[in-house]
Backbone as a chain_set.jsonl record, in Angstrom:
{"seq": "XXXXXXXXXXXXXXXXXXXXXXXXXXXXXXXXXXXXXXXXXXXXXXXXXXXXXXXXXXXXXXXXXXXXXXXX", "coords": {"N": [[-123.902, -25.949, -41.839], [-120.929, -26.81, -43.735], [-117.454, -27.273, -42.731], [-114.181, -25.474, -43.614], [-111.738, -26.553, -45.97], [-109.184, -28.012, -45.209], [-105.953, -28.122, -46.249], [-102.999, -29.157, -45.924], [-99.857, -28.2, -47.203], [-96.955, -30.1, -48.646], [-93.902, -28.405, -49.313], [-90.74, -28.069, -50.672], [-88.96, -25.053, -50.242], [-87.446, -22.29, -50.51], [-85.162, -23.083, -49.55], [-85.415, -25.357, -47.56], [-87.485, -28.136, -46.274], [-91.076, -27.548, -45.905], [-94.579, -26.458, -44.261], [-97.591, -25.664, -45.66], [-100.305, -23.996, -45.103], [-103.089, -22.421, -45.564], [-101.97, -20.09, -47.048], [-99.82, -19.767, -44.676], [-96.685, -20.273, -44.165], [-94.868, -22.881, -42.315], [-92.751, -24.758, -40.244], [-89.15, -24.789, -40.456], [-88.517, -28.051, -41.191], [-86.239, -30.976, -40.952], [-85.909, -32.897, -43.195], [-88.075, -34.414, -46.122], [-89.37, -36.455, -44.869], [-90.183, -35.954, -42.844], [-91.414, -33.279, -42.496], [-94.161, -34.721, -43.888], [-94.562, -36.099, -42.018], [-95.238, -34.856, -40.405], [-97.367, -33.729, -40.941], [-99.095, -35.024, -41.566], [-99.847, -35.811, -39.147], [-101.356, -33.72, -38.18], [-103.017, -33.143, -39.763], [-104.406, -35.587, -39.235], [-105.602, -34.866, -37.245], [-106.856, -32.689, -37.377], [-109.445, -33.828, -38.593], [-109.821, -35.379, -36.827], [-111.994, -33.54, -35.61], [-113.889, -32.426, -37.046], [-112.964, -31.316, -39.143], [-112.881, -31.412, -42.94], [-110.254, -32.655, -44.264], [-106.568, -32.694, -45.694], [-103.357, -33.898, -47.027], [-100.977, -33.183, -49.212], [-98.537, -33.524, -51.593], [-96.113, -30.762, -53.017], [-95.339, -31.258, -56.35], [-93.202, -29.335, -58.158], [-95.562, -27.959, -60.317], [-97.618, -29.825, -59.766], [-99.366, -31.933, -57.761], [-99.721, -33.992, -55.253], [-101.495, -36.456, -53.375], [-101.21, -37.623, -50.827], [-102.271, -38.179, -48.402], [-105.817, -38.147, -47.177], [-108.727, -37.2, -45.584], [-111.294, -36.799, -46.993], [-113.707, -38.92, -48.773], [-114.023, -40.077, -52.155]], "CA": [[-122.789, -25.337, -42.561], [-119.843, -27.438, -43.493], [-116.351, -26.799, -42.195], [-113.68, -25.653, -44.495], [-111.271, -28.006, -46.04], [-108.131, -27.64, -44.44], [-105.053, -28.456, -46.844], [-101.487, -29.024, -45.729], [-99.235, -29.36, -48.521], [-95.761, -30.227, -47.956], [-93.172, -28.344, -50.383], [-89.389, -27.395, -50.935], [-89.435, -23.83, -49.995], [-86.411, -21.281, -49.394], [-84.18, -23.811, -48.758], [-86.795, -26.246, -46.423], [-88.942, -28.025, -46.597], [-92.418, -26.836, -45.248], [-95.894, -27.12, -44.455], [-98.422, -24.24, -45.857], [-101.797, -24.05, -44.531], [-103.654, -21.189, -45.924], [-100.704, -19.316, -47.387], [-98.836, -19.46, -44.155], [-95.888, -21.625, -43.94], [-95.011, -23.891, -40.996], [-91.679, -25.503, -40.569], [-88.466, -25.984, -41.49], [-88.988, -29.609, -41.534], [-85.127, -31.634, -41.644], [-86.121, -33.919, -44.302], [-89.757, -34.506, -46.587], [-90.41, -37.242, -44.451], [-90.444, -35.573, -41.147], [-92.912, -32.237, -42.71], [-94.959, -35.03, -44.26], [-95.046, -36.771, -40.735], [-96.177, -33.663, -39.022], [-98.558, -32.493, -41.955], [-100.324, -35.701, -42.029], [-100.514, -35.978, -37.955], [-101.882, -32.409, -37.653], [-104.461, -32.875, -40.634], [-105.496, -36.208, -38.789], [-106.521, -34.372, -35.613], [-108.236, -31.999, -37.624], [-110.521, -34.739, -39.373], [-111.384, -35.724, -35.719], [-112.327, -32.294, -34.754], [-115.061, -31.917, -38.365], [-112.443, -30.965, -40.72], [-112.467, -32.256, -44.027], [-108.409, -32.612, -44.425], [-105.808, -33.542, -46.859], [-102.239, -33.475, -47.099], [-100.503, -33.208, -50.583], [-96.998, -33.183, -51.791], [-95.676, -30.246, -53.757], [-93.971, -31.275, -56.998], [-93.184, -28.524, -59.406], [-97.107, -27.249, -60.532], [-98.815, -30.603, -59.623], [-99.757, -32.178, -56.094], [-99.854, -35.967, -54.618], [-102.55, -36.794, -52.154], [-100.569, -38.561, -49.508], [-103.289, -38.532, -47.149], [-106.987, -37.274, -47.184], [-110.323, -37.641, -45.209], [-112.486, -36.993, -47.958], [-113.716, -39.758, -49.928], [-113.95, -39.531, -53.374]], "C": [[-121.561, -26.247, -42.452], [-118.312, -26.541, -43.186], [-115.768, -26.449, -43.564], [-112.633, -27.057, -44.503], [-109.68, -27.601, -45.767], [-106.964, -28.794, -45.442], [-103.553, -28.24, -46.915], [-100.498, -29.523, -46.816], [-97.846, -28.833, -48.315], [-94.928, -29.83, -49.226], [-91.68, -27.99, -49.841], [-89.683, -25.648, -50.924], [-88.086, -23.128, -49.196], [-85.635, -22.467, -48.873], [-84.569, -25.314, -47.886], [-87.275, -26.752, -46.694], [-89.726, -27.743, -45.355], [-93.675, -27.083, -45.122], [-96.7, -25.95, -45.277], [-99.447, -24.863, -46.186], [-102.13, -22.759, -44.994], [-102.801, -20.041, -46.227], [-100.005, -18.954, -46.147], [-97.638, -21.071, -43.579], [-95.182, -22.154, -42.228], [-93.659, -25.217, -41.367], [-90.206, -24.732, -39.856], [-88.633, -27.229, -40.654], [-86.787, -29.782, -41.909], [-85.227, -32.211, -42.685], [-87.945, -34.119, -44.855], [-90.24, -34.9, -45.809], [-90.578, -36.672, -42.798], [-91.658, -33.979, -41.666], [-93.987, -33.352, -43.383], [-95.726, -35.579, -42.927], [-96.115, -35.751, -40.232], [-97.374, -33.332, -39.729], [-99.773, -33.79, -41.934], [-100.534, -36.308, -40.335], [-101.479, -34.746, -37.455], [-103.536, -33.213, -38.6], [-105.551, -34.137, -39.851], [-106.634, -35.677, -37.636], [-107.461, -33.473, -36.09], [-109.648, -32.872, -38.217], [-110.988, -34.936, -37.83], [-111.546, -34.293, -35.752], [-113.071, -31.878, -36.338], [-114.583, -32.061, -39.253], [-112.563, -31.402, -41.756], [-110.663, -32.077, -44.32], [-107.424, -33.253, -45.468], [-104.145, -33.219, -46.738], [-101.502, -33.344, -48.644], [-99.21, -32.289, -50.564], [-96.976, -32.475, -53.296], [-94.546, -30.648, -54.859], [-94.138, -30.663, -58.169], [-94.731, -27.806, -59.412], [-97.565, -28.688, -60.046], [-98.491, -31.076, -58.077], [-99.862, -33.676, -56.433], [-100.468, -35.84, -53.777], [-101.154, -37.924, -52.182], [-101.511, -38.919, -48.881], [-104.744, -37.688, -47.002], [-108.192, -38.578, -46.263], [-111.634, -37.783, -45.67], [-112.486, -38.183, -49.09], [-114.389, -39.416, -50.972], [-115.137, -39.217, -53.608]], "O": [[-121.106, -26.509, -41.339], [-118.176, -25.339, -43.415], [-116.348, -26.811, -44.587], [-112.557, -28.032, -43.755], [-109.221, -26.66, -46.415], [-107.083, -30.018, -45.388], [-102.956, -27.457, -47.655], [-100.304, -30.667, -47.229], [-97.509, -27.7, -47.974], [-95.015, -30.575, -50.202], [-91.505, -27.664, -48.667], [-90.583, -25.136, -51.59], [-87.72, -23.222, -48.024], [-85.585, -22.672, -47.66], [-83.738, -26.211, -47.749], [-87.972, -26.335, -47.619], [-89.327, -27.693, -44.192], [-94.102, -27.976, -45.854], [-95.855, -25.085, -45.506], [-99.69, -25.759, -46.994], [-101.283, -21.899, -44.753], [-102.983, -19.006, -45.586], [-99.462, -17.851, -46.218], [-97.747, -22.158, -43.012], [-95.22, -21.476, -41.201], [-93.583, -26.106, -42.215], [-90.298, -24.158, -38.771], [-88.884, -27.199, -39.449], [-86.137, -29.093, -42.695], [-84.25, -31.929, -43.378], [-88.885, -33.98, -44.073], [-91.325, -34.437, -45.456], [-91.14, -37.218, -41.848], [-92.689, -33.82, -41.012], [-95.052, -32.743, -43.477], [-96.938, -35.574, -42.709], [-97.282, -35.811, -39.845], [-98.304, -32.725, -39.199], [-100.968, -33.646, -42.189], [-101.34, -37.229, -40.201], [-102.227, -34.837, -36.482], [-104.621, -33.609, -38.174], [-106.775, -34.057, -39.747], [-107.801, -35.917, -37.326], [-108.577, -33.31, -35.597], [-110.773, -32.375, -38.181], [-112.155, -34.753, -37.482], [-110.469, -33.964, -36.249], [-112.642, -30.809, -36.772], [-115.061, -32.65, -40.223], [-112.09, -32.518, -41.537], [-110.199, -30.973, -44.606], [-107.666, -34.349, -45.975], [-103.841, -32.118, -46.281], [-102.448, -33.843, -49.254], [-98.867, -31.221, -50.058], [-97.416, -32.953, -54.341], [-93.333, -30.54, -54.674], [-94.873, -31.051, -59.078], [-95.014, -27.096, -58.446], [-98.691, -28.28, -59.76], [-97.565, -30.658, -57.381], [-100.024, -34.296, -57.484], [-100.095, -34.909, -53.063], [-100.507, -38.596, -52.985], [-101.669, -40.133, -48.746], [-104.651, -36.501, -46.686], [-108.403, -39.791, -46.237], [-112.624, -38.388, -45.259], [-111.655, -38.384, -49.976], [-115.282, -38.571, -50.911], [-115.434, -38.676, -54.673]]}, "num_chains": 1, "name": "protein.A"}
């Protein structure tokens, strides 16, 4: 049975920015690049530990892979 895929995606949120993992958010974050830091050191530890992982930046309706374990 594979793991799920564990997707941190870093948005503007209420003021913040944020992380949200499975509709719960995680943060405030001072600046993008400090929730992208954390979102794409967490997701690495989950890749060791099975995960398939990804991070992706919220802009507007579409997403940016920043950082993923799955190859294409």
């Amino acid at each position: 049975m594979s793991l799920p895929h564990a997707r941190y995606i870093v948005l503007h949120h209420d003021g913040a920015w944020k992380i949200n993992l499975d509709n719960k958010y995680y943060g405030p974050f001072a600046t993008q690049a400090a929730a992208v830091a954390s979102a794409t050191d967490t997701a690495r530890k989950a890749s060791e530990g099975g995960y398939p992982a990804s991070v992706l930046l919220m802009k507007g309706t579409d997403f940016e892979t920043l950082w993923t374990s799955v190859a294409d």
